[in-house]
C-alpha beads as a LAMMPS data file, in Angstrom:
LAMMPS data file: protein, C-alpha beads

339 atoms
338 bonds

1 atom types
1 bond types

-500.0 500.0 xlo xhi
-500.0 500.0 ylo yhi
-500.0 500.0 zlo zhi

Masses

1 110.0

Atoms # bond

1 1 1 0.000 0.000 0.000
2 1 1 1.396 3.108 -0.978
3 1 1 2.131 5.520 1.436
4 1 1 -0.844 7.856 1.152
5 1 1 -3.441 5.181 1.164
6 1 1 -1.641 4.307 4.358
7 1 1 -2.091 7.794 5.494
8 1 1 -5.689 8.598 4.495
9 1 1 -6.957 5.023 6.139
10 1 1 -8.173 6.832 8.916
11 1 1 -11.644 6.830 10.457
12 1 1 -12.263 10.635 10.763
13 1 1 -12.247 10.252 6.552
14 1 1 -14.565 6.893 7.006
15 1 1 -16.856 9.181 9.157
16 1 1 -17.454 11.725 6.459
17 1 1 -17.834 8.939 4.014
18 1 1 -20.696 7.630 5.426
19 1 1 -21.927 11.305 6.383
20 1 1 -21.602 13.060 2.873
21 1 1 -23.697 12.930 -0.003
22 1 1 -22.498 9.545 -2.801
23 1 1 -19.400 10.182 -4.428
24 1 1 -17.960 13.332 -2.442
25 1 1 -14.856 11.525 -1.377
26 1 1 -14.433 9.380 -4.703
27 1 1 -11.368 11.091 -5.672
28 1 1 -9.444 9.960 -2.760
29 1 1 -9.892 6.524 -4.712
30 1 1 -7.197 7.288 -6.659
31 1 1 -4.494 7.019 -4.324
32 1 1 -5.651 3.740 -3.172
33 1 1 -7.841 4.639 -0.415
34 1 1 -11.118 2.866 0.431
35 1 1 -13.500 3.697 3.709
36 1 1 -13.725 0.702 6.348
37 1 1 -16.929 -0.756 6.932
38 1 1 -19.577 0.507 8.806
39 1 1 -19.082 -2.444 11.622
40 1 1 -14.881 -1.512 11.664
41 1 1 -16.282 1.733 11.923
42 1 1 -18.020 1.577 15.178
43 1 1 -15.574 -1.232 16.618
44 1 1 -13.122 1.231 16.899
45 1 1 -14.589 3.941 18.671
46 1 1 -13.554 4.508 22.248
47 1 1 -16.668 2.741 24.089
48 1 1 -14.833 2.030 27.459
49 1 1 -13.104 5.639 27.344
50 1 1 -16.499 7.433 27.030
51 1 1 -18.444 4.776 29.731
52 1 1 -15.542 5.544 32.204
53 1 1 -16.375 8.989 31.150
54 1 1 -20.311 9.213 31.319
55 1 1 -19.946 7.060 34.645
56 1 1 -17.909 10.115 35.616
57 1 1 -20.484 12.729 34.832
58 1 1 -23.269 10.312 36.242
59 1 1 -21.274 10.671 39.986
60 1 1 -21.325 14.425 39.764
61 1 1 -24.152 15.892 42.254
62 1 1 -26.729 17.987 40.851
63 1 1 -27.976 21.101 42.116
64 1 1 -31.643 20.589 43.861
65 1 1 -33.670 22.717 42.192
66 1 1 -32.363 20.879 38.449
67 1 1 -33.261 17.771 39.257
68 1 1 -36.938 17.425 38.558
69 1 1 -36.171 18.820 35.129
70 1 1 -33.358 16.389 34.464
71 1 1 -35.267 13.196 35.298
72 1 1 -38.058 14.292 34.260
73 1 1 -36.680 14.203 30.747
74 1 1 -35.835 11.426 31.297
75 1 1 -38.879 9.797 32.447
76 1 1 -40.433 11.165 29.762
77 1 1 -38.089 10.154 26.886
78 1 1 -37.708 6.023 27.759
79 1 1 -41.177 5.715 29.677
80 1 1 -39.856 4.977 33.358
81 1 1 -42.711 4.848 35.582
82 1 1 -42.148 6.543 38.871
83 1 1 -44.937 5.062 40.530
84 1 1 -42.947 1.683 41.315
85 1 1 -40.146 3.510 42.868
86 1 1 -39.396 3.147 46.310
87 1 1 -38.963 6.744 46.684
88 1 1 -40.969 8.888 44.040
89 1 1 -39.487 12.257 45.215
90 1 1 -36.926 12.977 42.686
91 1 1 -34.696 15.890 44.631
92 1 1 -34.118 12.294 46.884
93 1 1 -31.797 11.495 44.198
94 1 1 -28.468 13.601 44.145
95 1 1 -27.426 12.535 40.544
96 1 1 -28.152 10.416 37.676
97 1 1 -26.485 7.180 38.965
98 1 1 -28.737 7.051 42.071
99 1 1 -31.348 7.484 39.780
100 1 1 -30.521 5.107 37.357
101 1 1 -30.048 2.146 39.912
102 1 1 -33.300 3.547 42.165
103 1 1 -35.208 0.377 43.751
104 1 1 -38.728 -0.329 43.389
105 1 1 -41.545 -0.863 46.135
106 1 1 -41.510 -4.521 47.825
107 1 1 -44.925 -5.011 46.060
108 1 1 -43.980 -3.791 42.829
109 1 1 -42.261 -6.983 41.577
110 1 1 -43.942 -10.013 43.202
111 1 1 -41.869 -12.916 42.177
112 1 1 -43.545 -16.131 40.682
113 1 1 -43.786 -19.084 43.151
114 1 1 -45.311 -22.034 40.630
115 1 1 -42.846 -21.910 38.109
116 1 1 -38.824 -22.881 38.570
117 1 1 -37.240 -20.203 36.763
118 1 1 -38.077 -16.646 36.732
119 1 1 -37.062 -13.380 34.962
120 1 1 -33.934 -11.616 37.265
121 1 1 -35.155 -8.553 35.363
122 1 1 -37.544 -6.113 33.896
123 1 1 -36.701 -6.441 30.348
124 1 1 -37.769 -7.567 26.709
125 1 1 -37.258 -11.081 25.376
126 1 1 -34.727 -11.238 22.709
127 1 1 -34.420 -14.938 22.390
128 1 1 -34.979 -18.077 24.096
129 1 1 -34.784 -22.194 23.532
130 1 1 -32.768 -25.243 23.675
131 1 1 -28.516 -24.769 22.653
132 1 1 -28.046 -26.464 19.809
133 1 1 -24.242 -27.659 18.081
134 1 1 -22.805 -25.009 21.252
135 1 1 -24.084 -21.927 18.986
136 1 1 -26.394 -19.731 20.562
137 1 1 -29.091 -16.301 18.689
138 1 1 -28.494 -13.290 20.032
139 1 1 -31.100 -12.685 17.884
140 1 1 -32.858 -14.388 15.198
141 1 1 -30.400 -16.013 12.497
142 1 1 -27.485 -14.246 13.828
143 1 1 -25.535 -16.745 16.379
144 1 1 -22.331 -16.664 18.678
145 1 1 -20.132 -19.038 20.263
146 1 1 -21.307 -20.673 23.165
147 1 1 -17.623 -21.641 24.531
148 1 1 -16.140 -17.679 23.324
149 1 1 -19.239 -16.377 25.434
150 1 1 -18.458 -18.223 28.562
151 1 1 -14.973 -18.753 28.162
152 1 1 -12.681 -22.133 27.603
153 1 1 -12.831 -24.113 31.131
154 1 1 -9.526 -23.971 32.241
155 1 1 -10.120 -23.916 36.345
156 1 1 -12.237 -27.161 36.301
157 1 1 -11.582 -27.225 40.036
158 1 1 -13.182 -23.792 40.357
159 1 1 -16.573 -25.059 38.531
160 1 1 -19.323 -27.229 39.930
161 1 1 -19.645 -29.795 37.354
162 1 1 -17.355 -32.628 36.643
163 1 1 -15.030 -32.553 33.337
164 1 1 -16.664 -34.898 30.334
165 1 1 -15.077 -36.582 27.746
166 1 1 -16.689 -34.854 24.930
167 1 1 -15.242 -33.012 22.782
168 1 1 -18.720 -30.692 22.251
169 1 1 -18.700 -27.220 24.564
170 1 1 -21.829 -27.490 24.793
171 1 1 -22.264 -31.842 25.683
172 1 1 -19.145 -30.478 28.391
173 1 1 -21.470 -28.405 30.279
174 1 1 -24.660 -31.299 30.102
175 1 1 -24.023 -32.955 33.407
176 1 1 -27.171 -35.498 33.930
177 1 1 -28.332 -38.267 30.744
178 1 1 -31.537 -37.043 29.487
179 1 1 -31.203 -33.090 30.038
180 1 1 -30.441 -30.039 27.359
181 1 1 -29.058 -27.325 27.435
182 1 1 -31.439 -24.145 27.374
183 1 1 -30.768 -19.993 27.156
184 1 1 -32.524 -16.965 27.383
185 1 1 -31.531 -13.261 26.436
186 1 1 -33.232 -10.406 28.028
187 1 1 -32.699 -6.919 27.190
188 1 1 -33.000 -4.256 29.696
189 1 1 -34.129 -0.769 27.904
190 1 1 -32.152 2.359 29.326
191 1 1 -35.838 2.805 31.101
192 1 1 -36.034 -0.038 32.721
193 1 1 -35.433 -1.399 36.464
194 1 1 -31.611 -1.607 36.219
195 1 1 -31.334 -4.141 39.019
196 1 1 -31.109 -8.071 38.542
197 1 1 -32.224 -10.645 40.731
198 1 1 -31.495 -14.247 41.232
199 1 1 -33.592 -16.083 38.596
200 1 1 -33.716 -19.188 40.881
201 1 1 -32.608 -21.132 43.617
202 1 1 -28.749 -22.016 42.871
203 1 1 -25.624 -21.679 44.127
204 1 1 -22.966 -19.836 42.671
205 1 1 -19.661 -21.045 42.520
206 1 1 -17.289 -18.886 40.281
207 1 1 -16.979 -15.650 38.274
208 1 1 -15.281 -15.478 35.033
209 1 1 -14.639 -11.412 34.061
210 1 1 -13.865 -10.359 30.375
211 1 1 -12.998 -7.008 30.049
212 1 1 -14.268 -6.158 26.757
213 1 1 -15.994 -3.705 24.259
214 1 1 -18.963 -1.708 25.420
215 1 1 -20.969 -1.400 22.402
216 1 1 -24.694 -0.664 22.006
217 1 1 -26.606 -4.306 22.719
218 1 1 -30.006 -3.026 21.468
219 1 1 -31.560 -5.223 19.168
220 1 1 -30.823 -3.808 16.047
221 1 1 -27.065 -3.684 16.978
222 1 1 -27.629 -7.180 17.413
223 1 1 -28.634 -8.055 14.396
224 1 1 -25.869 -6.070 12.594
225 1 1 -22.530 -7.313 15.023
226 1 1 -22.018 -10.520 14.918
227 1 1 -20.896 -12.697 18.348
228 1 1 -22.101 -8.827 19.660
229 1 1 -22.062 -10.232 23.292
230 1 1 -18.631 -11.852 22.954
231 1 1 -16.993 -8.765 21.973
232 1 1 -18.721 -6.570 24.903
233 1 1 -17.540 -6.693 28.472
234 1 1 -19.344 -9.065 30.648
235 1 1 -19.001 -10.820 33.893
236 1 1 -20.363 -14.676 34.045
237 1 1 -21.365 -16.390 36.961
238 1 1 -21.646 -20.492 36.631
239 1 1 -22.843 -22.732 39.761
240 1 1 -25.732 -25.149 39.641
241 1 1 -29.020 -25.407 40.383
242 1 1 -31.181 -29.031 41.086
243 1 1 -31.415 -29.919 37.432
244 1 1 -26.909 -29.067 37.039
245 1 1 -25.506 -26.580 34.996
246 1 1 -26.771 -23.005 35.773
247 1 1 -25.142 -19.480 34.243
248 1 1 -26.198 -15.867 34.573
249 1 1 -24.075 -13.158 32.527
250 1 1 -24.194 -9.812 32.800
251 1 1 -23.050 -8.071 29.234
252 1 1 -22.074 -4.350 29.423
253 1 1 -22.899 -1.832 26.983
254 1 1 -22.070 1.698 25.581
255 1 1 -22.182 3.837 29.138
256 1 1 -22.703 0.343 31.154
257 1 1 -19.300 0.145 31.904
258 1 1 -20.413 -0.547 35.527
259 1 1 -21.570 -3.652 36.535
260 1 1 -22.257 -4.628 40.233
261 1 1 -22.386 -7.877 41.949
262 1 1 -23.371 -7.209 45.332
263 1 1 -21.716 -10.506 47.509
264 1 1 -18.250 -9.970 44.869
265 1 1 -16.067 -6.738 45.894
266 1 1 -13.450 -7.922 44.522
267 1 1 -15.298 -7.424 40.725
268 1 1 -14.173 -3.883 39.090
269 1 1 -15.345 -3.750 35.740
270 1 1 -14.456 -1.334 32.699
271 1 1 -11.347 -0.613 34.439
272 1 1 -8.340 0.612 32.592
273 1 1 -6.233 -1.542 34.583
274 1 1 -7.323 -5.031 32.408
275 1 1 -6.285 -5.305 28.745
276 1 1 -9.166 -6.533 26.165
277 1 1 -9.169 -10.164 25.172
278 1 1 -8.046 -11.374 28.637
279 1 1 -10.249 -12.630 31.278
280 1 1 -10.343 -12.906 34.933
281 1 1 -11.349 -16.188 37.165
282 1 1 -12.604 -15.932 40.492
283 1 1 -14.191 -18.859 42.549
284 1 1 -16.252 -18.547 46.015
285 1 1 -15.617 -21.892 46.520
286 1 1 -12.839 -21.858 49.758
287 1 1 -11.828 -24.067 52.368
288 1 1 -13.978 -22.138 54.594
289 1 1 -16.970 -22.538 52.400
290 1 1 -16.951 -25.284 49.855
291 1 1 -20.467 -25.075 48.715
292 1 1 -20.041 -21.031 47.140
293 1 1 -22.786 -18.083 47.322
294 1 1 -26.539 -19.749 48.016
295 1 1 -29.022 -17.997 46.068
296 1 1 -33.060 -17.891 46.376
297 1 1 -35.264 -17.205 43.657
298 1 1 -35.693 -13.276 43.526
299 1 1 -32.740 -12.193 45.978
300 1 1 -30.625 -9.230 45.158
301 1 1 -28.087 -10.099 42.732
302 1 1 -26.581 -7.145 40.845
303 1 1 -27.283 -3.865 39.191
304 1 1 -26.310 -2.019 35.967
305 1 1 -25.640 1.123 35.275
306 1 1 -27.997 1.866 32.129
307 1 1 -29.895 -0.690 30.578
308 1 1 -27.903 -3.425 28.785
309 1 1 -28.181 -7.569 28.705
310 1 1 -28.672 -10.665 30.780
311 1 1 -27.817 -13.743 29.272
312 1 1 -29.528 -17.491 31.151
313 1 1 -27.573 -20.571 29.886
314 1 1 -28.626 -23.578 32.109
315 1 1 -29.178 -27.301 31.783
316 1 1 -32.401 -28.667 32.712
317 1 1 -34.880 -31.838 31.872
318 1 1 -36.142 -32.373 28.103
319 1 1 -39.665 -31.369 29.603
320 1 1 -38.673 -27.974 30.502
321 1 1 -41.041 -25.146 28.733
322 1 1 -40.432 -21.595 28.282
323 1 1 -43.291 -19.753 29.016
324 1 1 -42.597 -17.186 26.670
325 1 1 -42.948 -15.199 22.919
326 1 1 -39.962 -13.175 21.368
327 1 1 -40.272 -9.455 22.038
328 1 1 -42.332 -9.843 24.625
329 1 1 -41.913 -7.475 27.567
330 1 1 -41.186 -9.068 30.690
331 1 1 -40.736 -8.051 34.150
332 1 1 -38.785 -9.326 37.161
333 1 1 -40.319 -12.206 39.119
334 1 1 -42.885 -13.375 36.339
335 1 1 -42.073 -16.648 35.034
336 1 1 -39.336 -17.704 32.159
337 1 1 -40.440 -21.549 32.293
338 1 1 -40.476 -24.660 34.241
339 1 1 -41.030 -28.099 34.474

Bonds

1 1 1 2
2 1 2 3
3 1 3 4
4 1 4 5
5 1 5 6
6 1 6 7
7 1 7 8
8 1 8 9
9 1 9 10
10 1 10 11
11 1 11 12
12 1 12 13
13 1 13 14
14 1 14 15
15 1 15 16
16 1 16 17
17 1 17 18
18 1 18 19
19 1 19 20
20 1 20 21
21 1 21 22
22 1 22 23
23 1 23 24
24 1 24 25
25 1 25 26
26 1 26 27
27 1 27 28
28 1 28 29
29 1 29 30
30 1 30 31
31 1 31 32
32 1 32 33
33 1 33 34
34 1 34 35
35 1 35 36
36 1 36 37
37 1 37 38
38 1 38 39
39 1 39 40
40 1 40 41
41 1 41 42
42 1 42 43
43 1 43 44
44 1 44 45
45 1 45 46
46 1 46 47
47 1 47 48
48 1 48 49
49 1 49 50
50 1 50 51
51 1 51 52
52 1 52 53
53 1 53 54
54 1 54 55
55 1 55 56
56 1 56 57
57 1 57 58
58 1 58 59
59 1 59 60
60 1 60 61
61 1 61 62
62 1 62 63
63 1 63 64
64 1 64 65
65 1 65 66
66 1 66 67
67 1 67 68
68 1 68 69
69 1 69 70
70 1 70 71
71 1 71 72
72 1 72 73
73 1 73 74
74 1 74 75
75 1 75 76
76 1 76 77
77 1 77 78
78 1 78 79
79 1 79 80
80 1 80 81
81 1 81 82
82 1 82 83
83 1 83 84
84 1 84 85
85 1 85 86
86 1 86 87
87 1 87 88
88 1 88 89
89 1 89 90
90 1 90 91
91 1 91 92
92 1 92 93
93 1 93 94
94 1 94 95
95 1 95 96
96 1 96 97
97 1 97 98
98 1 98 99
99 1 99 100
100 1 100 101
101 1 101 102
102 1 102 103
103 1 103 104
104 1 104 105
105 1 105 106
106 1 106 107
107 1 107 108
108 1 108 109
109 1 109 110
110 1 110 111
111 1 111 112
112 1 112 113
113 1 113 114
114 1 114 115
115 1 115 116
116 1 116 117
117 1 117 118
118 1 118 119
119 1 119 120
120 1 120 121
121 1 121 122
122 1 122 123
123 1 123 124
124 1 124 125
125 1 125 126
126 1 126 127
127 1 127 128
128 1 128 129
129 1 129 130
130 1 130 131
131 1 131 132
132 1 132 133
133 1 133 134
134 1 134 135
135 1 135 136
136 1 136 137
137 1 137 138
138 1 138 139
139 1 139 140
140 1 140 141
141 1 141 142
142 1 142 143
143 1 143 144
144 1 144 145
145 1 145 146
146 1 146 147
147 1 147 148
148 1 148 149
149 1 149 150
150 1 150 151
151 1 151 152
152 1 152 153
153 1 153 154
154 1 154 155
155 1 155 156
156 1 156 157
157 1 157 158
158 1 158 159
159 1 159 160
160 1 160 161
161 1 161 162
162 1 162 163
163 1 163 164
164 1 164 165
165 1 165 166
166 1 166 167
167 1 167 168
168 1 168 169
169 1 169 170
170 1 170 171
171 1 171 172
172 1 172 173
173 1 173 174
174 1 174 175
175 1 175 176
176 1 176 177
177 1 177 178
178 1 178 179
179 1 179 180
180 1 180 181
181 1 181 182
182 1 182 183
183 1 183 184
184 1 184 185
185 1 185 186
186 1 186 187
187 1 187 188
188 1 188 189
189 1 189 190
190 1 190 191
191 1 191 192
192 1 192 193
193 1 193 194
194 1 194 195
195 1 195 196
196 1 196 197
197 1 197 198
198 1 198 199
199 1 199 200
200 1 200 201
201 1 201 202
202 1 202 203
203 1 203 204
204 1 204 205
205 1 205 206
206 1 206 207
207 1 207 208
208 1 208 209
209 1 209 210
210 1 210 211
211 1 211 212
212 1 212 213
213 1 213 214
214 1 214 215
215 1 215 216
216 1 216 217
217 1 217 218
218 1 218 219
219 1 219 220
220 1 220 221
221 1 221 222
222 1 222 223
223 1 223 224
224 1 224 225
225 1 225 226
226 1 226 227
227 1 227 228
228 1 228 229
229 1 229 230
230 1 230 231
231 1 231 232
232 1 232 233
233 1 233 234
234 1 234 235
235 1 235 236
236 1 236 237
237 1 237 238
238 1 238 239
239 1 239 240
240 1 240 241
241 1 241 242
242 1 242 243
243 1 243 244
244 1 244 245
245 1 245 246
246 1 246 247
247 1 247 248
248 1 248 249
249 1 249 250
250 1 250 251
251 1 251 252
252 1 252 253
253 1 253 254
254 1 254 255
255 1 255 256
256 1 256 257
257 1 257 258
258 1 258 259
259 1 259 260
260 1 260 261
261 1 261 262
262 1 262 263
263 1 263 264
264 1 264 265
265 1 265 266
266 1 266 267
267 1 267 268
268 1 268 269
269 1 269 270
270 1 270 271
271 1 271 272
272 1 272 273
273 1 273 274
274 1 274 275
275 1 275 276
276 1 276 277
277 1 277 278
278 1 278 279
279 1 279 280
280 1 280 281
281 1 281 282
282 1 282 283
283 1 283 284
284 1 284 285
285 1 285 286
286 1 286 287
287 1 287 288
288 1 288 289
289 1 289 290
290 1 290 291
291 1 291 292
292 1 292 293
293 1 293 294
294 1 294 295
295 1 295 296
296 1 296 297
297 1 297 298
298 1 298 299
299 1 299 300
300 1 300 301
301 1 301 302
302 1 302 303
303 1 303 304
304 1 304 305
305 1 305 306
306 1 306 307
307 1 307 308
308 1 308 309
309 1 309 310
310 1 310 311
311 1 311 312
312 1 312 313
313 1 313 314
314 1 314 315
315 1 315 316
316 1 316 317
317 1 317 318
318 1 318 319
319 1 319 320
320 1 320 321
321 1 321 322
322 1 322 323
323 1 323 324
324 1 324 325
325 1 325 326
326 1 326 327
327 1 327 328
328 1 328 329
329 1 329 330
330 1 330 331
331 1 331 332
332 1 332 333
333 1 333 334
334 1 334 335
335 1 335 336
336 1 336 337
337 1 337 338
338 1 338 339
């Protein structure tokens, strides 16, 4: 490549490309340049720089009499209803983190008690059904790697489910003859209730960090990135439940550079500190406890800071139904499926 191709391959160029009318930069064809695609394009933007950055601005206090005309904008723009929070007032809420992560009155959500699994969170259903060949939709026709999601399982020790022989990711995490494997993606709306709740009664045993991406995981982004949720930051926590395998993940997104686990202080994610493509094991299995973290259906969990992605992979019975539709609007403690 000659050296002014090399020169003009830059993205502020690939910007206006896509920004002016057809043809306007068709003479810097000549000397061998050619705009990156559209995907490249918006890989390479900054994402954990400007979350780190927005988190930033979210911490700063505002003044009390701008509050009710910053939330209330809003409210009004993404449709939050007030009426659920646990404190309506908005001056109770010094700045637009508290906000964001507000809790809800005890008899806002009531959870589900006839079915086994429930949603952790107020969301929409992306997609939902058995794993098949250890590919999974983040949407539908568009797939990603079940063992690049999760991560290769290196600490078998750490995990709660014996090592198989199989050479299939997804026949390794099948513990019990007879069962499948299952998943469910929810997608929490920058409106939404940011917290997430245990979806049932399991125990968690270890934490796998990647420090990723933070791309936009709205639908449509979905459908245009593929492996979208393998690229973005995420934190996955594997244990079991009474049927065997059981994973929740929390995926990041463009200004959801936080995410908070509440028993794990020793999680710090979107920090500048961990390089991309790397990721970071953790197991609360100890001599002191060798069982890990005991979860009920509907406990506290976690929290983001904006609306993102939660991600269900679990092994269950052949007999398990989802009680569900794609798109459908869900909300914490009404039921995913059961038995």
């Amino acid at each position: 490549m000659s050296r002014p191709a090399l020169k003009l391959r830059s993205w502020p160029l690939a910007v206006l490309y896509y920004l002016l009318p057809f043809g306007a930069l068709r003479p810097l064809s000549r000397v061998g340049w050619r705009p990156v695609s559209r995907v490249a394009l918006y890989k390479s933007v900054p994402t954990r720089l400007l979350s780190r950055a927005w988190g930033r601005l979210n911490q700063v206090e505002l003044p009390h009499w701008l509050r009710r005309p910053v939330y209330s904008l809003y409210i009004w723009t993404f449709g939050v209803n007030m009426k659920e929070a646990a404190v309506e007032d908005l001056h109770h809420y010094r700045n637009l983190s508290e906000f964001f992560r507000r809790k809800l009155k005890p008899q806002a959500r009531p959870v589900c008690g006839l079915h086994s699994v429930i949603s952790p969170s107020d969301g929409k259903i992306i997609n939902f059904g058995q794993v098949k060949n250890s590919e999974v939709e983040q949407v539908k026709g568009v797939t990603y790697s079940l063992e690049a999601f999760l991560g290769p399982r290196t600490s078998v020790e750490d995990l709660p489910f014996p090592p198989a022989a199989s050479h299939s990711f997804r026949s390794q995490l099948v513990t019990r003859e007879g069962n499948e494997l299952y998943h469910c993606v929810i997608y929490l709306a920058p409106g939404d209730y940011h917290c997430f709740h245990s979806p049932t009664d399991w125990t968690v045993s270890h934490r796998r960090h990647f420090p990723g991406s933070l791309m936009s995981v709205n639908p449509g982004m979905a459908r245009w990135i593929k492996e979208l949720f393998c690229h973005n930051e995420r934190v996955v926590l594997t244990g079991d439940w009474k049927h065997g395998f059981f994973s929740l993940t929390a995926v990041g997104a463009t200004n959801v550079g936080s995410i908070r686990i509440y028993f794990d202080r020793d999680l710090h994610t979107n920090s500048p500190r961990y390089s991309k493509g790397s990721y970071n094991d953790f197991s609360f299995v100890t001599q002191a406890n060798r069982e890990g973290i005991p979860m009920r259906k509907g406990e506290h969990l976690g929290e983001f800071n904006l609306g993102s992605t939660i991600v269900l992979i679990f092994e269950a019975p052949k007999d398990f139904d989802f009680k569900l539709k794609a798109g459908q609007k869900i909300r914490f403690g009404e039921a995913l499926g059961s038995l």
